[in-house]
C-alpha positions as CSV (number, residue, x, y, z in Angstrom):
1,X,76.0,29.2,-41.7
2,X,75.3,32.4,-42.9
3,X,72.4,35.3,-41.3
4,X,69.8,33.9,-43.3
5,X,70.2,30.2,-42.4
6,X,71.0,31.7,-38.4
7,X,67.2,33.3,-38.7
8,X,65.4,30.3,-40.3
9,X,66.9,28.4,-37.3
10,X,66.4,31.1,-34.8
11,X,62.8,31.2,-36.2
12,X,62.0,27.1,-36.2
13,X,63.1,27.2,-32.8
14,X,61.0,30.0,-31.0
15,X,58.0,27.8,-33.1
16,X,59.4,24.9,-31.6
17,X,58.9,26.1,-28.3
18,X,55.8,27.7,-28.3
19,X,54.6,24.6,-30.0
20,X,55.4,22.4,-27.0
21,X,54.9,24.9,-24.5
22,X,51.1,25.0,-26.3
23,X,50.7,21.5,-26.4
24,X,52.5,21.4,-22.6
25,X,49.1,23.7,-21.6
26,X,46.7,22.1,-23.7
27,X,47.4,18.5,-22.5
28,X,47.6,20.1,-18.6
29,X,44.2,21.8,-19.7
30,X,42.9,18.9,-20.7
31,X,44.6,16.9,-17.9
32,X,42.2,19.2,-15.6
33,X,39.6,18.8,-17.4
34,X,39.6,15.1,-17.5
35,X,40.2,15.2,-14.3
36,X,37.0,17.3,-12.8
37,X,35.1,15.2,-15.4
38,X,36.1,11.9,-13.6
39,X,36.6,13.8,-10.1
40,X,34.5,16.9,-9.8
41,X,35.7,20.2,-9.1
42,X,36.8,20.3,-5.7
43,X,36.2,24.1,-4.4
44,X,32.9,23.6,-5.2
45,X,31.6,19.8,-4.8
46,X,28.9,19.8,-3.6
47,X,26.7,22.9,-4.6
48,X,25.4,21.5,-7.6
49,X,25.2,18.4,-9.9
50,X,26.9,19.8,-12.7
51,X,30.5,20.4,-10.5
52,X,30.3,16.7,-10.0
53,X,32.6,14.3,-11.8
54,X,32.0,10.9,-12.6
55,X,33.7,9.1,-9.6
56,X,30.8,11.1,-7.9
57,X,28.1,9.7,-10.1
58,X,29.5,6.7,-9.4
59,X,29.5,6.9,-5.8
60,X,26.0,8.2,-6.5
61,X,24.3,5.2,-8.1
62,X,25.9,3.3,-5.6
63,X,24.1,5.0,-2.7
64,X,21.7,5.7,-4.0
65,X,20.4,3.6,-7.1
66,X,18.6,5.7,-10.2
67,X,20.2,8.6,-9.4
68,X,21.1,9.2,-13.1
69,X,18.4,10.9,-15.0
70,X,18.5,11.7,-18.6
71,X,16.2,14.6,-18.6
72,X,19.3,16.4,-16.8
73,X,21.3,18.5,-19.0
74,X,24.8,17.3,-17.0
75,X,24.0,13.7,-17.2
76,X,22.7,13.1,-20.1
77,X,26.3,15.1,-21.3
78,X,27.6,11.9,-19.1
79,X,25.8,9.5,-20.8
80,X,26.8,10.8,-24.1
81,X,30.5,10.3,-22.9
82,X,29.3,6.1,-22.2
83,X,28.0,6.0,-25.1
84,X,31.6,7.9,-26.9
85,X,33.1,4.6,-25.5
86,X,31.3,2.4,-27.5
87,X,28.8,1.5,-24.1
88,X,24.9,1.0,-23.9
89,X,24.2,4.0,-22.3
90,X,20.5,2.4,-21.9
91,X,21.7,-0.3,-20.3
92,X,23.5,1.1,-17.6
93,X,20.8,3.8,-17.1
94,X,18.7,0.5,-16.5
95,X,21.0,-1.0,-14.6
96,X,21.5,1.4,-12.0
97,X,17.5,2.3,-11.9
98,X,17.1,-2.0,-11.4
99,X,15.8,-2.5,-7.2
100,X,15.4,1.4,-6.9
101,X,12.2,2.3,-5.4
102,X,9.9,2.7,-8.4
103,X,8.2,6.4,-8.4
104,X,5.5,4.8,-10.4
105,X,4.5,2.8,-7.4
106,X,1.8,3.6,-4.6
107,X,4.7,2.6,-2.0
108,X,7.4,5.0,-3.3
109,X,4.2,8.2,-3.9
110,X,3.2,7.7,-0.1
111,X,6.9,7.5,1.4
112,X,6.6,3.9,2.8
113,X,9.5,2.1,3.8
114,X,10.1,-1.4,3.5
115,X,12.0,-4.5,5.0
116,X,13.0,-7.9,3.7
117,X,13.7,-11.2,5.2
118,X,14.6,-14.3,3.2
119,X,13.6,-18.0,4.2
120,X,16.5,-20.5,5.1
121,X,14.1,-23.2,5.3
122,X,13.2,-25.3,2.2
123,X,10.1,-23.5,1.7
124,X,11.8,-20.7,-0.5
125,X,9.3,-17.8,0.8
126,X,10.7,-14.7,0.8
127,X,8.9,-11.9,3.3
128,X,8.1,-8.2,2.9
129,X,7.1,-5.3,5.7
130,X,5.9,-2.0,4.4
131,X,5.3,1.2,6.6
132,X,4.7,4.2,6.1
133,X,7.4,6.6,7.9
134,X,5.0,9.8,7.3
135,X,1.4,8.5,8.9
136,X,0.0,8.7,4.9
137,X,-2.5,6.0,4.1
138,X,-3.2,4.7,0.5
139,X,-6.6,5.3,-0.5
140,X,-8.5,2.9,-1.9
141,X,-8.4,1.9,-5.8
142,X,-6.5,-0.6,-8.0
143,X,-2.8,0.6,-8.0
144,X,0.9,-0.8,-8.3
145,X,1.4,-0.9,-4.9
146,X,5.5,-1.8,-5.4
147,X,8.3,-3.4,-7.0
148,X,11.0,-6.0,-4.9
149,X,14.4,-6.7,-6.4
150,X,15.3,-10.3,-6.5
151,X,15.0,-13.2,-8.5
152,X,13.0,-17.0,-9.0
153,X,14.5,-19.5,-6.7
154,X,16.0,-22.2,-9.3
155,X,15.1,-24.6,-7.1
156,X,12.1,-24.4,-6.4
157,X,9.1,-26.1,-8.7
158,X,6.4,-24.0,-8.4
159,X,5.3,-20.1,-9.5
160,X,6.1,-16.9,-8.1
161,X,2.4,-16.7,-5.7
162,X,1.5,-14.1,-2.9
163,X,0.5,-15.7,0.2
164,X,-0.6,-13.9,3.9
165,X,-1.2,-11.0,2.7
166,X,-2.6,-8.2,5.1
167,X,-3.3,-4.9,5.4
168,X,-3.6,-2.8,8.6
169,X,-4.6,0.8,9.0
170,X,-3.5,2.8,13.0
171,X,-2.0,-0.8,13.9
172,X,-6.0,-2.3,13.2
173,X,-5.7,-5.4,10.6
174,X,-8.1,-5.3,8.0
175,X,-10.1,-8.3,6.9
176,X,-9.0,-10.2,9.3
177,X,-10.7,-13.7,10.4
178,X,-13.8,-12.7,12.9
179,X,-15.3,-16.4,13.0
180,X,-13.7,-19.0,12.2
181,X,-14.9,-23.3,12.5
182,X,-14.6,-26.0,10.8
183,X,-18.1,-27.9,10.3
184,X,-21.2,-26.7,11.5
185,X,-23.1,-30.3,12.1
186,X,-22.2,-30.1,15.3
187,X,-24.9,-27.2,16.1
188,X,-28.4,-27.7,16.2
189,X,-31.1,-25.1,16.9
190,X,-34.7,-26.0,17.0
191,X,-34.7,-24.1,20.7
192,X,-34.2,-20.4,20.6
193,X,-32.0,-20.9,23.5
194,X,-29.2,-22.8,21.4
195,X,-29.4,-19.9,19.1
196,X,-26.3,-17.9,21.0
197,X,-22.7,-16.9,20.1
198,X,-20.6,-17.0,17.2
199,X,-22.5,-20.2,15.2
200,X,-24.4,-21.7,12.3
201,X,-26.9,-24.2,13.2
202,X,-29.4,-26.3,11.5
203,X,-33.1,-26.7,12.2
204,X,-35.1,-29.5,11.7
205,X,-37.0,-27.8,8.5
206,X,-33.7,-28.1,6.3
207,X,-32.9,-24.1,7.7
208,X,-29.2,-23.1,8.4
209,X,-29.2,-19.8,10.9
210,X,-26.4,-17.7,11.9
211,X,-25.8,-16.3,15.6
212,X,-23.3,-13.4,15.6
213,X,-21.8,-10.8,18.5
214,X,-20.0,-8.4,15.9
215,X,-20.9,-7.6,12.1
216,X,-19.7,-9.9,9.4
217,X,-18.4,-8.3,6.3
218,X,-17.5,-11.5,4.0
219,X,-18.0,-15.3,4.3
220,X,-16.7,-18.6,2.8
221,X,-17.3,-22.0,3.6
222,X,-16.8,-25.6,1.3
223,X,-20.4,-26.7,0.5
224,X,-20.5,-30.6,0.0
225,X,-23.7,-32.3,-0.4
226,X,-24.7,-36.1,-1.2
227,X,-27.9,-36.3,-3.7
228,X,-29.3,-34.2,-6.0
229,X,-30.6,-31.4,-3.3
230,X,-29.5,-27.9,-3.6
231,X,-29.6,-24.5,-1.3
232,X,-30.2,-21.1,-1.5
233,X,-29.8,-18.3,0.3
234,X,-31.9,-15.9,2.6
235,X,-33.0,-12.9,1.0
236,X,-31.1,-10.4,3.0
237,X,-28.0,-12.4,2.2
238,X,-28.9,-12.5,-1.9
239,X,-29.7,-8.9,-1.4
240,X,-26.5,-7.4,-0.1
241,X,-23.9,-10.0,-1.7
242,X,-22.1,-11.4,-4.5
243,X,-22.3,-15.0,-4.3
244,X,-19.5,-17.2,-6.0
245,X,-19.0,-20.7,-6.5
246,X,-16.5,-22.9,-7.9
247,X,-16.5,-26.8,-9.0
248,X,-15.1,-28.0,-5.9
249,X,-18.1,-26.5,-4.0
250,X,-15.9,-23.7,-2.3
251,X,-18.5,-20.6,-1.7
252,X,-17.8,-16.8,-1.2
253,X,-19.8,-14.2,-0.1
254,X,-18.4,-10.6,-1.7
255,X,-20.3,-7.6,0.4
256,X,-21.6,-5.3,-2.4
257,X,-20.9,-1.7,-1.2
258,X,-20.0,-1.7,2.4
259,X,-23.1,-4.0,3.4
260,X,-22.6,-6.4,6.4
261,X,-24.5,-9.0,8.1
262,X,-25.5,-7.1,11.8
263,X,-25.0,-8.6,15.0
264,X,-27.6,-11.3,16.4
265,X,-29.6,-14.0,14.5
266,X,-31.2,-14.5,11.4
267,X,-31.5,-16.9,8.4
268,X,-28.1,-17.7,6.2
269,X,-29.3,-20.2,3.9
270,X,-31.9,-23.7,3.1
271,X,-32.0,-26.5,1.1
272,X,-34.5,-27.6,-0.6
273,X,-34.9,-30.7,1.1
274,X,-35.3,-30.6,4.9
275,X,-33.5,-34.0,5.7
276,X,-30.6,-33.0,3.1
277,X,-27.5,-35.0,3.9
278,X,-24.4,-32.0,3.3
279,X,-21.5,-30.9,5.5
280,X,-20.3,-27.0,5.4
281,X,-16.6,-27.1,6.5
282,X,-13.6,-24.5,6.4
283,X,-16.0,-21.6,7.0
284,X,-15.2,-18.7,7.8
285,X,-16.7,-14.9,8.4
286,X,-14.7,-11.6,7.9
287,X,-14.4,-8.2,8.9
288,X,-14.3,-5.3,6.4
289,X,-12.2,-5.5,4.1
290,X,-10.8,-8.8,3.5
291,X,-8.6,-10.1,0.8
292,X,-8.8,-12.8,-2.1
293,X,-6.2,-13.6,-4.7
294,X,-7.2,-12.6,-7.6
295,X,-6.1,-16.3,-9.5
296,X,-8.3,-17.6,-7.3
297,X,-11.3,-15.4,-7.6
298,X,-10.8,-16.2,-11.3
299,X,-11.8,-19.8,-10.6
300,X,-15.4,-18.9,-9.9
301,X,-17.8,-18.4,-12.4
302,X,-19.8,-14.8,-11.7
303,X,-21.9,-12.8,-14.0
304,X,-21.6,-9.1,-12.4
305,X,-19.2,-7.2,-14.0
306,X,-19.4,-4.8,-10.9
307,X,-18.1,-7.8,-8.6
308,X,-14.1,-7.0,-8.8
309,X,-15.3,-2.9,-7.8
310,X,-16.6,-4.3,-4.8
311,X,-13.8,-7.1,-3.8
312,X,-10.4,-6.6,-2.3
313,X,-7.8,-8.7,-4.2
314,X,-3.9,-9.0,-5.0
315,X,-2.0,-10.1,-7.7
316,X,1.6,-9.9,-8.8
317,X,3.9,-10.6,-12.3
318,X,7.0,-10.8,-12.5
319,X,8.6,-7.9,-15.1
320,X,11.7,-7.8,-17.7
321,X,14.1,-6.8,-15.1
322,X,13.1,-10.4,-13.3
323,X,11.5,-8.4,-10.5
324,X,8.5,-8.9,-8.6
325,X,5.4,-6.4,-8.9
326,X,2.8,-6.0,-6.5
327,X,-0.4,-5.1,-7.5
328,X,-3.2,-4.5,-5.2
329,X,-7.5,-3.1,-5.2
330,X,-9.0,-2.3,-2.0
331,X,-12.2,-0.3,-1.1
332,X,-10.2,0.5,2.4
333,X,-7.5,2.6,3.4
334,X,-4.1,1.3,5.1
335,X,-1.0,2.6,6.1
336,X,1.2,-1.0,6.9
337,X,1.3,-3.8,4.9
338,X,3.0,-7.0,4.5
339,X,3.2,-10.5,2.6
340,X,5.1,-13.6,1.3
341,X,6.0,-14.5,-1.5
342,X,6.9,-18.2,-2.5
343,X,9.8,-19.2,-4.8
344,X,11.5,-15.8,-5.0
345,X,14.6,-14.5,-3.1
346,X,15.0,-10.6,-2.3
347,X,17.9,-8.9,-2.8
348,X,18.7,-7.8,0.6
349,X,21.1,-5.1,1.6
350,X,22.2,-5.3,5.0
351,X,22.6,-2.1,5.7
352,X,19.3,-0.8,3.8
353,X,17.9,-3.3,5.8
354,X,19.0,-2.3,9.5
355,X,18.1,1.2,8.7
356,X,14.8,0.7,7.8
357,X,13.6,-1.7,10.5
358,X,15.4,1.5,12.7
359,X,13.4,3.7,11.3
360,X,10.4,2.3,11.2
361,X,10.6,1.4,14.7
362,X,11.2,4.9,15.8
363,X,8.1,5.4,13.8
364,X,6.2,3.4,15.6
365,X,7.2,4.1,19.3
366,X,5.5,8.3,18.0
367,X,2.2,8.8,19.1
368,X,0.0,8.7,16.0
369,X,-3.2,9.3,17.6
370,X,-4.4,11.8,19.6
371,X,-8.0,12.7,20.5
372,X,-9.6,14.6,23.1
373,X,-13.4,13.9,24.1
374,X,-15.4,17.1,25.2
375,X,-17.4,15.6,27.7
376,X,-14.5,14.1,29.9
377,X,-14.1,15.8,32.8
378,X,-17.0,18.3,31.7
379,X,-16.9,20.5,34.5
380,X,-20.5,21.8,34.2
381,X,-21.8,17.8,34.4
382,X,-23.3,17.7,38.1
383,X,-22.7,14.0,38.6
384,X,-19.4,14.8,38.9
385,X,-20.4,16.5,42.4
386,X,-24.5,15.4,42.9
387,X,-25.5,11.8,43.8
388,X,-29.2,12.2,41.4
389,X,-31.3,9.4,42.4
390,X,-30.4,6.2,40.8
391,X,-27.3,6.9,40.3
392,X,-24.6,4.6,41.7
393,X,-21.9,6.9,43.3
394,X,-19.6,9.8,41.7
395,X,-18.4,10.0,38.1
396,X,-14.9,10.1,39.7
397,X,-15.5,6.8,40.8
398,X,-17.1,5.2,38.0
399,X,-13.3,4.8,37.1
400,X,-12.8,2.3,39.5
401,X,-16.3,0.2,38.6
402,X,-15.1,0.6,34.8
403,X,-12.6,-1.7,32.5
404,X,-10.0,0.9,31.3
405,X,-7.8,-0.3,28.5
406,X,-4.4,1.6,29.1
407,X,-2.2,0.2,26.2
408,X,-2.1,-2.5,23.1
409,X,0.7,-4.6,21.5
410,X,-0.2,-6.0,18.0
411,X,1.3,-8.9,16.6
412,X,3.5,-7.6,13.7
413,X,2.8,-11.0,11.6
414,X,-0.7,-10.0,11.5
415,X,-2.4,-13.1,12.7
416,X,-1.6,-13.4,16.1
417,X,-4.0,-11.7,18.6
418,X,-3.8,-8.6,20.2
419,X,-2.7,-8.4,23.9
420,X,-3.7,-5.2,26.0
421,X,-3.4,-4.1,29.3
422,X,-6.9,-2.7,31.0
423,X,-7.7,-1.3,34.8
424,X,-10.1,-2.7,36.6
425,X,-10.9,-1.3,40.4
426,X,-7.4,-0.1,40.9
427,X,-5.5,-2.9,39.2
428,X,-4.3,-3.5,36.4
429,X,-4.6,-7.0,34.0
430,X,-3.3,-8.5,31.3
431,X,-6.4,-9.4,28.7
432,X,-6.6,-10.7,24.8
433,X,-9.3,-11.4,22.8
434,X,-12.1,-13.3,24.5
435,X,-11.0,-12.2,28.2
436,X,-13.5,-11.7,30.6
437,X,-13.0,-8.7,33.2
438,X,-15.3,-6.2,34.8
439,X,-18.5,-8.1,33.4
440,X,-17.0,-8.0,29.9
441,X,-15.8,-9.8,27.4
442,X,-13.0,-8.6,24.9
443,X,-14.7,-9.0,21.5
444,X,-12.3,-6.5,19.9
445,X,-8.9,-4.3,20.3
446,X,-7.0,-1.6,18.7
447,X,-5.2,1.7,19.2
448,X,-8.4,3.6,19.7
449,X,-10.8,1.5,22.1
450,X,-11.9,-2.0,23.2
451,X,-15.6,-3.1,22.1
452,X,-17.0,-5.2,25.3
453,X,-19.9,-7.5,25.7
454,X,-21.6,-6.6,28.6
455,X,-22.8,-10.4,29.8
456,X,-25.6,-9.0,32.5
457,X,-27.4,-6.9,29.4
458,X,-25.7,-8.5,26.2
459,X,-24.8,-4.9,24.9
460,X,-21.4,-4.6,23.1
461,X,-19.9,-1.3,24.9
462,X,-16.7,0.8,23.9
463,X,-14.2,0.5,26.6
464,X,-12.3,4.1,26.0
465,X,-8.5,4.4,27.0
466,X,-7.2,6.0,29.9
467,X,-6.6,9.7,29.1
């Protein structure tokens, strides 16, 4: 081999090696790089999104489920890389956005938090528990109020329906039942003195009357008469309600604004025939606020397009992703909600779960209310220290003479009632709705006060807590 072949050789050889010693640092370079892409960088995980890898996104969606977001600049590099292996980019961006909390919903705006509990009965009702963790209310309107994860129970027969819905607002349900019987031919009222209490009753000229200790908001009742006699209603009643009917003589009284029917006694309705031979049955009488499904409102025939601006209903569909959504119009405000839902199963995450019902029950034990009257303990009042005449003692120890209500536990289902805990003369008692104590009787309890009805003078008082 002679110099010139020795150089070629010499010269294909130093290539050689700075050919592999280029493709040796390229592939480790792109070795790294692969691997922060599908790791992250290490010395600086965790400042921002774009030093994470993919095995972080990945642990990301997991924990927390729509994390990835295509307006990003980083991940929507990512989910150009899915889509370089031939994957549905949309999909999986679906996919991991399917059971998150949906920002477009009232629930996720006003940082409630909810639980889930599934049926192991053969009823197939699944049950949801909202609360809100920051003390916000939802204001009134027609809004999605949220989305729940799950799916149609295969084997159940019937549709996906809402049932027991409630809302509350500072632990106080709204709409709930204030009267509730279940035929009023038992009542008749041709003497004033039968006229008392919570009742309809009938007079002798064909004229159905009401008797009432708290205001009614909303009414219903089943309306079955034999014949060709009718009804109408009083004035007042025509005057400050919607009135619906459907063909099997069900009847619902709608408040228009915030109207009410005021405590004590006064015409509801007459037929046109004194001696008409009817039953009213399943009636009841609300308090503000109460809730109607909106399928079922649909059944009735009404001519005011203004009705459904007045009336508090709930309806729900399921969407694409087989979830269920919750949709909701109320004139009131609430901060808790809760309902069931028949023939669909939540998707329940047992850990998701335990942490919520933690949370909200450290929510719960905070004081949410505080207020502070002026006049307590008003040191310039002079019946604090002066007996005037006709006064009965001290202030200081008009405590003792008064009912004090000192705390109140509220039956989380929503239908239960309340049970409180009131002083009276030193001691204290255990009371609920209807109690008698101190010459009063419990008509109504929440967080705030106790209305009374004072049975020497009939007057409904407000029972104030114990500061």
């Amino acid at each position: 081999m002679n110099k010139r072949e020795k150089a070629v050789w010499k010269l294909v050889t130093i290539l050689g090696v700075f050919m592999i010693m280029y493709f040796t640092y390229t592939s480790i370079q792109d070795f790294n790089k692969l691997n922060r892409n599908i790791n992250g960088s290490e010395n600086v995980k965790g400042e921002s999104k774009k030093n994470m890898g993919m095995t972080d996104y990945i642990n990301e969606f997991e924990k927390y489920p729509g994390s990835l977001d295509a307006k990003h600049i980083t991940q929507k590099k990512m989910l150009n890389v899915i889509e370089s292996y031939g994957l549905n980019s949309r999909k999986i961006l679906k996919e991991t956005q399917k059971g998150y909390r949906n920002t477009e919903t009232k629930m996720y705006k006003h940082g409630f938090i909810e639980t889930y509990s599934n049926s192991k009965t053969k009823t197939k009702n699944s049950s949801v528990y909202g609360f809100s963790l920051i003390d916000s209310s939802i204001t009134k309107g027609e809004f999605f109020l949220t989305e729940i994860k799950g799916s149609v129970s295969s084997s159940c027969n019937g549709d996906v329906l809402l049932k027991n819905v409630y809302l509350k607002e500072n632990d106080s349900t709204i709409g709930s039942p204030l009267i509730s019987f279940k035929s009023s031919n038992q009542y008749s009222c041709d003497n004033k003195k039968d006229i008392d209490g919570n009742k309809l009753c009938l007079k002798n000229n064909g004229e159905i009357w009401y008797s009432f200790d708290e205001r009614v908001y909303g009414f219903e009742f089943n309306m079955n008469i034999k014949g060709s006699n009718g009804y109408f209603f009083s004035d007042q009643i025509l005057a400050n309600y919607h009135i619906l009917k459907n063909e099997t003589g069900r009847t619902i009284g709608i408040p228009k604004h915030d109207s009410f029917i005021n405590r004590g006694v006064g015409l509801f309705l007459k037929f046109s025939e004194p001696k008409t031979d009817y039953d009213i049955n399943d009636i009841n009488f609300y308090d503000k606020g109460n809730l109607y499904d909106k399928n079922f409102l649909n059944t009735f025939v009404y001519d005011d397009e203004d009705l459904m601006n007045h009336a508090n209903y709930f309806y729900n569909k399921l969407n694409d992703d087989g979830n269920l959504e919750i949709y909701l119009s109320t004139n009131n405000e609430f901060d808790e909600y809760a309902f069931e839902v028949t023939c669909f199963k939540c998707d329940i995450n047992i850990n998701e779960r335990n942490l919520n019902e933690l949370e909200i029950i450290r929510a719960k034990i905070k004081e949410r209310n505080f207020y502070f009257e002026l006049e307590t303990n008003d040191p310039s009042d002079l019946t604090n220290i002066v007996i005037f005449d006709g006064q009965d003692g001290y202030n200081q120890g008009k405590r003792l003479r008064a009912v004090v209500p000192t705390n109140i536990t509220i039956d989380q289902s929503g239908f239960g009632n309340p049970i409180g805990l009131a002083e009276y003369q030193g001691q204290t008692y255990t009371v609920t709705l209807g109690d008698t104590i101190g010459g009063y009787k419990i008509l109504k309890m929440n967080q705030k006060y106790f209305l009374g009805k004072n049975l020497q003078s009939s007057n409904i008082d407000t029972l104030r807590y114990k500061k």
